[in-house]
VOZA-382447 format. One record per residue (C-alpha): residue number from 1; z, x, y. Coordinates in steps of 0.001 Angstrom, whole numbers. Each point is the difference from the previous one (the first is absolute). Example, Ala and Ser with C-alpha at 12.3 -4.5 7.8 and 13.67 -1.06 7.14 Angstrom:
residues 2
<node 1,<7800,12300,-4500>>
<node 2,<-660,1370,3440>>
END
This chain:
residues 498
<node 1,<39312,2304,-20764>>
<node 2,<780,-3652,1300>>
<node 3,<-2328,-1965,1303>>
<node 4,<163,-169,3990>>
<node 5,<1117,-3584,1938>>
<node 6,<-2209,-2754,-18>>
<node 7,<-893,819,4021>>
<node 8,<850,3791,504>>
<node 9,<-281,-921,4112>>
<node 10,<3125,-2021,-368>>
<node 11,<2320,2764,-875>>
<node 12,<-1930,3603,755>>
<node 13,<-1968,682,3469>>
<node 14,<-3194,1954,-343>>
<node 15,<-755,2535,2395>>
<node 16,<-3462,954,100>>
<node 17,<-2149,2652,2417>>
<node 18,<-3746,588,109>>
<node 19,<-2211,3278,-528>>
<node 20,<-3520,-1586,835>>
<node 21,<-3118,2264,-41>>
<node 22,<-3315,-1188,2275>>
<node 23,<-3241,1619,-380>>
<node 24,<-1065,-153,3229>>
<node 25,<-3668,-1061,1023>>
<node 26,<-1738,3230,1461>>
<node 27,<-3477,1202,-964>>
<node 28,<746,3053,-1533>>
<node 29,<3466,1713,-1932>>
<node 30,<3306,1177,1928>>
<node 31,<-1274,3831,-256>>
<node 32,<-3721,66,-95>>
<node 33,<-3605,-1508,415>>
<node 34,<-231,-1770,-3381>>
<node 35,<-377,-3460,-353>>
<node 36,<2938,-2093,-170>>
<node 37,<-1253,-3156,-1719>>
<node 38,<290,1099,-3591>>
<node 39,<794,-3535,-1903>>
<node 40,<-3386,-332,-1805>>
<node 41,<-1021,3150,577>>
<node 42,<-1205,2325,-3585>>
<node 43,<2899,2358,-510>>
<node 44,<791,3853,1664>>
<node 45,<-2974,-1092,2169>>
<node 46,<1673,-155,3467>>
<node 47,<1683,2914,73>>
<node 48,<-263,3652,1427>>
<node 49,<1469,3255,-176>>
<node 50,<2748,-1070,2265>>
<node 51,<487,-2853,-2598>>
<node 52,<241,2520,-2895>>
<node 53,<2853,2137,1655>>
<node 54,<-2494,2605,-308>>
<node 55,<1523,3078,1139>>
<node 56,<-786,1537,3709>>
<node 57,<-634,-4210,955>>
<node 58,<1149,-1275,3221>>
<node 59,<947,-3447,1048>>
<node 60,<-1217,-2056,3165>>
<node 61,<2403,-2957,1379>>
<node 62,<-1731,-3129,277>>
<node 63,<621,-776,3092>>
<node 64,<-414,-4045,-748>>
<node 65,<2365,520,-2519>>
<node 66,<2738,862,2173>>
<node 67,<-907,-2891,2755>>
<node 68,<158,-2720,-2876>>
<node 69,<3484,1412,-1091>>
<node 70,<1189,-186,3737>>
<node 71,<-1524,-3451,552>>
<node 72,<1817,-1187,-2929>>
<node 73,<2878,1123,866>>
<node 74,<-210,-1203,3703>>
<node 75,<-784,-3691,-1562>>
<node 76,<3221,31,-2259>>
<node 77,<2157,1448,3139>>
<node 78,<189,3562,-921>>
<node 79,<967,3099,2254>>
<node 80,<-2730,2399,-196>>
<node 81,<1472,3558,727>>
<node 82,<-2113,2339,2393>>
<node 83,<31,2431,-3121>>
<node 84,<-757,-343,-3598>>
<node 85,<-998,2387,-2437>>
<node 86,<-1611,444,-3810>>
<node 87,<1981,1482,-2695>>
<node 88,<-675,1302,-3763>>
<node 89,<1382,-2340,-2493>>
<node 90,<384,2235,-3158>>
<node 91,<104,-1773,-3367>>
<node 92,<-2307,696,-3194>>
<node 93,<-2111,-2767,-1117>>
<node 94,<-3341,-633,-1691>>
<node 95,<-1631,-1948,2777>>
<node 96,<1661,2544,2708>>
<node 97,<-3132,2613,10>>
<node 98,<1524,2477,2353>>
<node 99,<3227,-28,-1578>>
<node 100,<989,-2092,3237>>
<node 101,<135,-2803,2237>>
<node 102,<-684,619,3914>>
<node 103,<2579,-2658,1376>>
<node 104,<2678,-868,2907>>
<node 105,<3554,1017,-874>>
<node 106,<2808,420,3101>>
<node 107,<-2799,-682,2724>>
<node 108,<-1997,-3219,-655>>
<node 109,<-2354,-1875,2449>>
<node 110,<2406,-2643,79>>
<node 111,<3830,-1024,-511>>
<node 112,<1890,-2937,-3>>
<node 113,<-2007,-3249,1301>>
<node 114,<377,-3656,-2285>>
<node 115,<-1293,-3234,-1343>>
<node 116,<792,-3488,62>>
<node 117,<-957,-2061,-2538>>
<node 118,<310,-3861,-1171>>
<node 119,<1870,-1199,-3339>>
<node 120,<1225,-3037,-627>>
<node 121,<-777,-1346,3890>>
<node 122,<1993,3068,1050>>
<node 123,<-782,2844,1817>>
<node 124,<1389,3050,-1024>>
<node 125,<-184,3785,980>>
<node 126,<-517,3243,-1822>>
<node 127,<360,3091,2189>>
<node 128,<-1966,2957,-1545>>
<node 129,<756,3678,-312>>
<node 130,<-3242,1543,1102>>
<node 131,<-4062,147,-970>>
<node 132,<-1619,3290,-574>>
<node 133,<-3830,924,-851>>
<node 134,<-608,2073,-3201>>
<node 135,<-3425,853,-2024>>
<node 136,<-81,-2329,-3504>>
<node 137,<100,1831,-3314>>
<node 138,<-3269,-340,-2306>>
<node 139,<66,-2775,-3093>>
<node 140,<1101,399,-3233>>
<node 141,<-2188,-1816,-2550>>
<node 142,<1861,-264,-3485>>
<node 143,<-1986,-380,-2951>>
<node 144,<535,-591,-4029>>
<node 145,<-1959,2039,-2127>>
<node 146,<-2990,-2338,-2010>>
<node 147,<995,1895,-3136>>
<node 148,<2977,-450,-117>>
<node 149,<1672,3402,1525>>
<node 150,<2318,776,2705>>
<node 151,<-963,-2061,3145>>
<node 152,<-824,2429,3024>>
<node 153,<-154,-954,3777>>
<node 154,<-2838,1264,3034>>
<node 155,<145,998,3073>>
<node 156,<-2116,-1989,2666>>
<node 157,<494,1774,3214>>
<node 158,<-1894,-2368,2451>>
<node 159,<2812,-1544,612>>
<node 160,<1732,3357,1273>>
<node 161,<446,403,3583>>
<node 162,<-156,-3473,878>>
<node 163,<1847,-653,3531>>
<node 164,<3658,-1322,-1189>>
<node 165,<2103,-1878,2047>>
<node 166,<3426,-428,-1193>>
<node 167,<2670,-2317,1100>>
<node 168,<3811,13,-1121>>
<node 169,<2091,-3282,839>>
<node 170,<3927,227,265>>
<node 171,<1606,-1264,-2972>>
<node 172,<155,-4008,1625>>
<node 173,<-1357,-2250,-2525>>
<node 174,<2020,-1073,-3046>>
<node 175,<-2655,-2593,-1217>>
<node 176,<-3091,331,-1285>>
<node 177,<-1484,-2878,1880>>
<node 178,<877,2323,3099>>
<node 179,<-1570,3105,-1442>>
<node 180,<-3352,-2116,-269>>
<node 181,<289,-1672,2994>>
<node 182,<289,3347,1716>>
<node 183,<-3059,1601,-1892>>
<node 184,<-1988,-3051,906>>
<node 185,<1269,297,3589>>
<node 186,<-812,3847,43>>
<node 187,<-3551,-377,-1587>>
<node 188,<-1168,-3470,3199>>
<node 189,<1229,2559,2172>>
<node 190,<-2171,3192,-1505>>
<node 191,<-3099,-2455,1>>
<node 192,<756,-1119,3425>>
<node 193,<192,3101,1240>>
<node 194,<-3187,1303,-2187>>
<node 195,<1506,3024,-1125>>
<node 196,<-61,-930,-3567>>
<node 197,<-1716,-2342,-2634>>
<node 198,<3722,-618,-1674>>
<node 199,<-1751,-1267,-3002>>
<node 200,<2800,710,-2963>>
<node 201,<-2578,-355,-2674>>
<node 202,<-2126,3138,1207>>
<node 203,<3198,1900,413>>
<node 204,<-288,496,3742>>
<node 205,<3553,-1761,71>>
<node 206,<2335,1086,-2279>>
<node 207,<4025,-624,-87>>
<node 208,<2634,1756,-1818>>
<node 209,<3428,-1652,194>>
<node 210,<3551,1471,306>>
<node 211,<2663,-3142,-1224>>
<node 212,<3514,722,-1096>>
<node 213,<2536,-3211,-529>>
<node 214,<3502,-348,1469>>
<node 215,<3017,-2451,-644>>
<node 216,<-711,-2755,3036>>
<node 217,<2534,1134,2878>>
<node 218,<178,3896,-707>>
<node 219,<-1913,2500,1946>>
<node 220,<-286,2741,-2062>>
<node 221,<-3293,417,-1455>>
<node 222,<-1161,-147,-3785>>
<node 223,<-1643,2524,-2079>>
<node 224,<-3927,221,1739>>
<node 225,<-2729,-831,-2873>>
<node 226,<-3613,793,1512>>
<node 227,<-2610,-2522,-1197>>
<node 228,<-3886,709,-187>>
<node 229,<-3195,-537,-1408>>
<node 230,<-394,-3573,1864>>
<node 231,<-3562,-1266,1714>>
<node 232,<776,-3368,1170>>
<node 233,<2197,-2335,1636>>
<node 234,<675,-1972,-3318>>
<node 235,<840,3459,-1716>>
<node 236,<2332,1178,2638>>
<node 237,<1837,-3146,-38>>
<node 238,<406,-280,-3912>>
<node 239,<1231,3601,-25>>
<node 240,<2578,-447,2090>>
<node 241,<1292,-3101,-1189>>
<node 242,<-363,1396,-3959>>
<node 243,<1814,2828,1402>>
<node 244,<2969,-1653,1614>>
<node 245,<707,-1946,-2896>>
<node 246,<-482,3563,-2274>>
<node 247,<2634,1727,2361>>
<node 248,<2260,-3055,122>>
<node 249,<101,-274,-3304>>
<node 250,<1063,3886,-578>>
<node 251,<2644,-943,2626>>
<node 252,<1308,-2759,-1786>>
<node 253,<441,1964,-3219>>
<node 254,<2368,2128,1680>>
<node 255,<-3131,3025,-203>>
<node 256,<-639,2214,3010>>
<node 257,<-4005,-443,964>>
<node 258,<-1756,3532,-52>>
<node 259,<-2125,1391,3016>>
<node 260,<-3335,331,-1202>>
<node 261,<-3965,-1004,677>>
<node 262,<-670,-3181,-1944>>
<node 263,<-3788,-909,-251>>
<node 264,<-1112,-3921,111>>
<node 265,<-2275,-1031,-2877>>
<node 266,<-1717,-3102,1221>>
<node 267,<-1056,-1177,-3544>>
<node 268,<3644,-617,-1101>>
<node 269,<2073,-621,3424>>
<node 270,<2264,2756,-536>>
<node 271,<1028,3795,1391>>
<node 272,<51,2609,-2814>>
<node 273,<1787,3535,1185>>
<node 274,<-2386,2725,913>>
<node 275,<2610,2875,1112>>
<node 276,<3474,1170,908>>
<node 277,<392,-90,3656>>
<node 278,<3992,1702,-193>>
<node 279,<-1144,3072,2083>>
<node 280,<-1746,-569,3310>>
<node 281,<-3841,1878,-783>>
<node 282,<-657,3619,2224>>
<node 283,<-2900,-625,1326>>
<node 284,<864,3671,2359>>
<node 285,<-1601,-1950,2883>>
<node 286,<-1477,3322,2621>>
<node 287,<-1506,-739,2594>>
<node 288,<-3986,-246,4>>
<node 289,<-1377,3362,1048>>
<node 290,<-3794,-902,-17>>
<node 291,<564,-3132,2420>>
<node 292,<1364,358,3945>>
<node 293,<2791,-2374,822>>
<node 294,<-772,-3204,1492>>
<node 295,<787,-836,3484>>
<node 296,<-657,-3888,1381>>
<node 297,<180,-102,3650>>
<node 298,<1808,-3057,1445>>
<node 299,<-3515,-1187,1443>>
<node 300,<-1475,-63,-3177>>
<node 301,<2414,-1889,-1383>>
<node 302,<113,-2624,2358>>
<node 303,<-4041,-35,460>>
<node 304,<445,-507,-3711>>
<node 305,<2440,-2903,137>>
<node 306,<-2027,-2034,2669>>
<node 307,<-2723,204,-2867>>
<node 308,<1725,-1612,-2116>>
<node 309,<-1267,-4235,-490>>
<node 310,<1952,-2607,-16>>
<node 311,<2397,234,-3274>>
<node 312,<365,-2818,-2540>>
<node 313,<3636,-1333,1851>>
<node 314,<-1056,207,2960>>
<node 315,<-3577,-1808,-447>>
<node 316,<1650,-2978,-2296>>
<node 317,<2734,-574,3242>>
<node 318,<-3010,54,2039>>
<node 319,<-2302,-2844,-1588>>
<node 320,<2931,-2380,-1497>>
<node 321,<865,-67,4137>>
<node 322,<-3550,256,1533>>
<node 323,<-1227,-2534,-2729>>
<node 324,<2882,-2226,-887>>
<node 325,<-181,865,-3062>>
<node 326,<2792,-460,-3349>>
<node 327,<1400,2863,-465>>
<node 328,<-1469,546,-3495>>
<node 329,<-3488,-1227,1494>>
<node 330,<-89,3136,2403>>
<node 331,<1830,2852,-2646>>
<node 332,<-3118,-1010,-2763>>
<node 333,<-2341,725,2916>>
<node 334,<1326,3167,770>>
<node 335,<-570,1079,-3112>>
<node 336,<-2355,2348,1135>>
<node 337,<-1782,1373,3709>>
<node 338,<-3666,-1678,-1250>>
<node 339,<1553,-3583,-1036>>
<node 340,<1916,-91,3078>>
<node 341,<-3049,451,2158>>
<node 342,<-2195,-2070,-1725>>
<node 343,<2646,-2679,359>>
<node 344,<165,836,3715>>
<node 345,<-3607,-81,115>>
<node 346,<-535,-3638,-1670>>
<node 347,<2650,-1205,2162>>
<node 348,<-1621,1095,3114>>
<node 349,<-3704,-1612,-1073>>
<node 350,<1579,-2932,-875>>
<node 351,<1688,-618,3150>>
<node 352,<3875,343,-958>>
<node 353,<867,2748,1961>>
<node 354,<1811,-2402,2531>>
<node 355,<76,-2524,-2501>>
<node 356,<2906,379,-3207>>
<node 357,<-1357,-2621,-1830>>
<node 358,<-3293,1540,-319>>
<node 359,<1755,3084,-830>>
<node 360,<1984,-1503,-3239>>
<node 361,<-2935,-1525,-1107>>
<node 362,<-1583,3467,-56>>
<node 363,<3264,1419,-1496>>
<node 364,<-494,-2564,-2693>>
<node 365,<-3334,1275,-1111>>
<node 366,<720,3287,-151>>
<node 367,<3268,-267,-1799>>
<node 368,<-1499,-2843,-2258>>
<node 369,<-3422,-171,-1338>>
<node 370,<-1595,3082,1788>>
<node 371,<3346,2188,-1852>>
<node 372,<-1224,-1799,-3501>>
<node 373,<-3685,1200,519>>
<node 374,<998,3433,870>>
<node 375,<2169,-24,-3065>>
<node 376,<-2510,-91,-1785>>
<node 377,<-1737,2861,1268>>
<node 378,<2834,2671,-914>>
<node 379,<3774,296,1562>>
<node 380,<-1143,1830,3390>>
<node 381,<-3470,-1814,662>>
<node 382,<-36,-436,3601>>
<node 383,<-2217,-3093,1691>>
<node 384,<-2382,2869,1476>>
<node 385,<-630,785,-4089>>
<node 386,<-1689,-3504,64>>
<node 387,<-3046,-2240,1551>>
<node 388,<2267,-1678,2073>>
<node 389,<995,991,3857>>
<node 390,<2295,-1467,2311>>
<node 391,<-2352,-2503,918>>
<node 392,<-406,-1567,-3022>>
<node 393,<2902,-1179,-492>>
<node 394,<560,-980,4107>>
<node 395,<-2984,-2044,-708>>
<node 396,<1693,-1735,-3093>>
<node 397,<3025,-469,2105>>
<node 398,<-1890,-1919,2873>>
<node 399,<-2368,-2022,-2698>>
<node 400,<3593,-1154,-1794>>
<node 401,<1203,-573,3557>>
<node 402,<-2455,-2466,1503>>
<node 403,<145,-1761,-3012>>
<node 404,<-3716,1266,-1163>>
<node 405,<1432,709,-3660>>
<node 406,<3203,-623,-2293>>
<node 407,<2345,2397,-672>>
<node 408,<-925,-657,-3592>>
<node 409,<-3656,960,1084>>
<node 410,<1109,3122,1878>>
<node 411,<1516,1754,-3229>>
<node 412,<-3411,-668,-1692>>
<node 413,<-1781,1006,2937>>
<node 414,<2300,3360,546>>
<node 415,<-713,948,-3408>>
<node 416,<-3801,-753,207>>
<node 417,<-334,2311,3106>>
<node 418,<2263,2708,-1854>>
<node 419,<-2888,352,-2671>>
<node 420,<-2971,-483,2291>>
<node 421,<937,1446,3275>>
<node 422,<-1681,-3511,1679>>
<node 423,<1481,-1041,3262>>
<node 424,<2293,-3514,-772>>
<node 425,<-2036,-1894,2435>>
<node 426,<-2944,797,-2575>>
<node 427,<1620,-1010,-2957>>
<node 428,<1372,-2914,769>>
<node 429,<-3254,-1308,1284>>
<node 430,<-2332,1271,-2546>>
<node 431,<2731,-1733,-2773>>
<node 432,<365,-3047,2126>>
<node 433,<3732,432,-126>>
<node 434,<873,-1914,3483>>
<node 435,<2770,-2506,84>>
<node 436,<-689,-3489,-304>>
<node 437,<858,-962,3356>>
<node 438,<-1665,-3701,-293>>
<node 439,<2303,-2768,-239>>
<node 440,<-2774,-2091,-1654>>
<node 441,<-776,2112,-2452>>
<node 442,<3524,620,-856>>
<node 443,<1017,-3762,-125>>
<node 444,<-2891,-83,-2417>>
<node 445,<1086,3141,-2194>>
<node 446,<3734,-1913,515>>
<node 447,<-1421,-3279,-1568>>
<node 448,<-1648,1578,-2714>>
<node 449,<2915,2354,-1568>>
<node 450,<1974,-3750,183>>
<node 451,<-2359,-1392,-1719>>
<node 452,<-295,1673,-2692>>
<node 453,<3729,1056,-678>>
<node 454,<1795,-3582,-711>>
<node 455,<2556,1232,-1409>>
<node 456,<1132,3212,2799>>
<node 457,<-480,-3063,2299>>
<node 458,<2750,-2936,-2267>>
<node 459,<2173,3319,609>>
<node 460,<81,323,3460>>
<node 461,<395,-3708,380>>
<node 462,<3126,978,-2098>>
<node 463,<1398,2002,1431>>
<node 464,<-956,3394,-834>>
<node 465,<-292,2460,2070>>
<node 466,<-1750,2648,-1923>>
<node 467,<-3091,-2443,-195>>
<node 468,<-1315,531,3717>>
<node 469,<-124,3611,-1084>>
<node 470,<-2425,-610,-2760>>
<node 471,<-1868,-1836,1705>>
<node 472,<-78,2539,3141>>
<node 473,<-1153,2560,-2904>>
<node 474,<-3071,-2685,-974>>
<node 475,<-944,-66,3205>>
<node 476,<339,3538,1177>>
<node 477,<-2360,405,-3435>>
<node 478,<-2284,-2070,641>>
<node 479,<-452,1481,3437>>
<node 480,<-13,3781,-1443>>
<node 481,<3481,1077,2624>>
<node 482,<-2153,-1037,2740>>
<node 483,<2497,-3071,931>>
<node 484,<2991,746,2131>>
<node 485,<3062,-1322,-2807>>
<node 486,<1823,-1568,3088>>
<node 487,<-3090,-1959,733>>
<node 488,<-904,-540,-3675>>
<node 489,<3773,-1603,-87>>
<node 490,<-937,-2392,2828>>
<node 491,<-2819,-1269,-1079>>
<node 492,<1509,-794,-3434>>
<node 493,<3005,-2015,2018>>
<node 494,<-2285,-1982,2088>>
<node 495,<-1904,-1186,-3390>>
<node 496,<3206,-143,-2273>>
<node 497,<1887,-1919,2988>>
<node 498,<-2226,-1981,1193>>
END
């Protein structure tokens, strides 16, 4: 086999389509009363008869189950048909305890709808094919044997009958930047909406992908490889490029590339095949006879709709215009519902709500210093996970404002209220960290730093440029941040000038 072209993108187009599976957020399973929370839970302890596919059992809708799915699909512009129904999905696997799936087949809860997404400063969208609601399938746990024998795998069936929303895109992305970016998109949009945690890692967002390649400027499509087994951005991202190059390289060789499931391995960055995928699967989809069809009156729907919040597009439009804020500024605080309050809040305390400068300078905070603290914390720490409120930090803004403290001094003072929870008024004061505001004292600070650094001093006589700084930094030392540089800079001038 030859090896592929140096940038497979420059002479094949990828076309890629999304099979994306959300556990949605309800208190108990798609059929029945037990618990749905089963991450840390001891194994085969939240489950029931119904769980079991004990015979005689009968499943229960959830009936928040079937509003999440809707309200998804109304925020990514689906149609929701007045009728929808359950059907049997028939295939024989170990983690399938009733030999099958209850699922959505010709009827889902919702059809057609799309996203836009950003990549590369440009907005592009990917129409999707529908979103149906299905019961998860119970965990397979593979083990090797400690002496040495055949490895064997358990069943954990906690997991079975978890509420499973799944969404199929159209076949519109043909990079894998795009296929993240839309995943990403999907997941702000889930947590907006609070339907689902999204969190990849705990599996309550998992992606398969469908890519095939095609010589740039023909239409037909490629052979379709399936690619699973990835839990995170990164992974989906690295599978998708490892497998482009993979299928361009079979391409190049003059090879045909075989339809099959490929899984991901994370620890080496490749796919490895899994199965043949030549013969579409029988699943002998029936309809459900245990369940009653679903009907969604056009007043539910639209009660339904006006409950949705403000979505992520909409709310970043809203404060980059009501704010004057940069663009980027007002998409990294609309990261989520709770930082895009608490900015709001902060703003309003603070006084910038008819004020934009005010407003940046909040912006600033939270996109700067308060974003490092919370870093720290974990990936989705929010500022209500914290000691601080909205009115810490509007009281840091007004202190930096009338000139009370440095900038300098505010970082220290941010972080000091981040550990203690202390007001900034208070910690300033107890650390006697106010400016020095006194020309006297400053002229006398000024003379000093001259003093005793000749040689920074022959320098700026010199010429040199770079010495004022230094001596700004003596200065600004001596004075702990508490001196205003600009001021520092004067009173230096009127001594090395004069």
């Amino acid at each position: 086999m030859t090896t592929a072209t140096a940038d497979p993108m420059t002479k094949y187009e990828a076309v890629i389509g999304l099979e994306v599976h959300v556990q949605l957020k309800t208190r108990s399973k798609m059929f029945c009363g037990c618990p749905r929370d089963y991450f840390d839970a001891e194994p085969n302890t939240h489950v029931c008869a119904v769980c079991l596919g004990m015979p005689g059992m009968l499943p229960v809708i959830n009936h928040q189950a079937v509003v999440f799915t809707i309200l998804a699909g109304l925020a990514l512009g689906c149609d929701i048909p007045a009728h929808s129904k359950f059907d049997r999905k028939n295939y024989p696997y170990p983690d399938l305890v009733k030999g099958y799936q209850i699922s959505q087949y010709d009827q889902p809860l919702c059809l057609n709808g799309g996203l836009d997404i950003e990549v590369d400063g440009e907005t592009r969208h990917v129409r999707l094919e529908r979103i149906h609601l299905e019961e998860d399938t119970a965990r397979l746990l593979h083990r090797d044997d400690a002496n040495g024998g055949p490895g064997y795998s358990l069943v954990d069936v906690n997991r079975s009958g978890v509420p499973l929303m799944e969404l199929v895109s159209r076949p519109d992305m043909h990079s894998a930047a795009e296929a993240t970016a839309f995943l990403r998109t999907l997941r702000q949009i889930f947590r907006y909406i609070g339907i689902s945690d999204a969190d990849m890692e705990k599996g309550s967002f998992r992606c398969d992908a469908n890519i095939s390649l095609r010589p740039r400027g023909t239409e037909p499509l490629g052979s379709k490889v399936e690619v699973k087994n990835m839990n995170s951005f990164r992974a989906v991202g690295r599978a998708l490029e490892t497998e482009i190059e993979r299928q361009a390289a079979v391409l190049d060789s003059g090879e045909r590339v075989a339809q099959e499931t490929r899984g991901y391995i994370d620890a080496t960055g490749t796919t490895v095949s899994q199965r043949s995928k030549e013969e579409a699967h029988d699943y002998r989809y029936f309809p459900e006879p245990d369940l009653p069809p679903l009907e969604v009156a056009p007043e539910t729907i639209e009660a339904l709709r006006a409950s949705l919040p403000e979505l992520p597009t909409a709310k970043r439009a809203r404060l980059e215009a009501t704010y004057a804020l940069a663009a980027d500024d007002a998409r990294q605080l609309a990261e989520t519902p709770a930082r895009a309050a608490a900015f709001e809040e902060t703003v309003r305390l603070a006084g910038g709500d008819s004020n934009p400068e005010v407003a940046r300078t909040v912006a600033h905070w939270f996109n700067g210093d308060l974003t490092r603290l919370l870093n720290d914390l974990g990936p989705d720490a929010e500022l209500e996970d914290t000691k601080l409120t909205p009115a810490h930090l509007a009281e840091l803004v007004a202190l930096v404002a009338e000139g009370a403290i440095t900038q300098a001094t505010a970082k220290a003072v941010l972080d000091a209220a981040f550990e203690s929870g202390d007001m900034p008024t208070s910690i300033v004061d107890a650390r006697g960290l106010r400016s020095v505001r006194d020309e006297g004292e400053l002229d006398r600070i000024a003379a000093e730093v001259i003093a005793s650094n000749p040689q920074a001093v022959a320098d700026y006589h010199g010429g040199k440029e770079s010495a004022i700084k230094f001596l700004v930094g003596q200065v600004m030392r001596a004075t702990r941040g508490r001196a205003d540089p600009a001021t520092a800079t004067s009173a230096l001038q009127r001594h090395l000038d004069g």
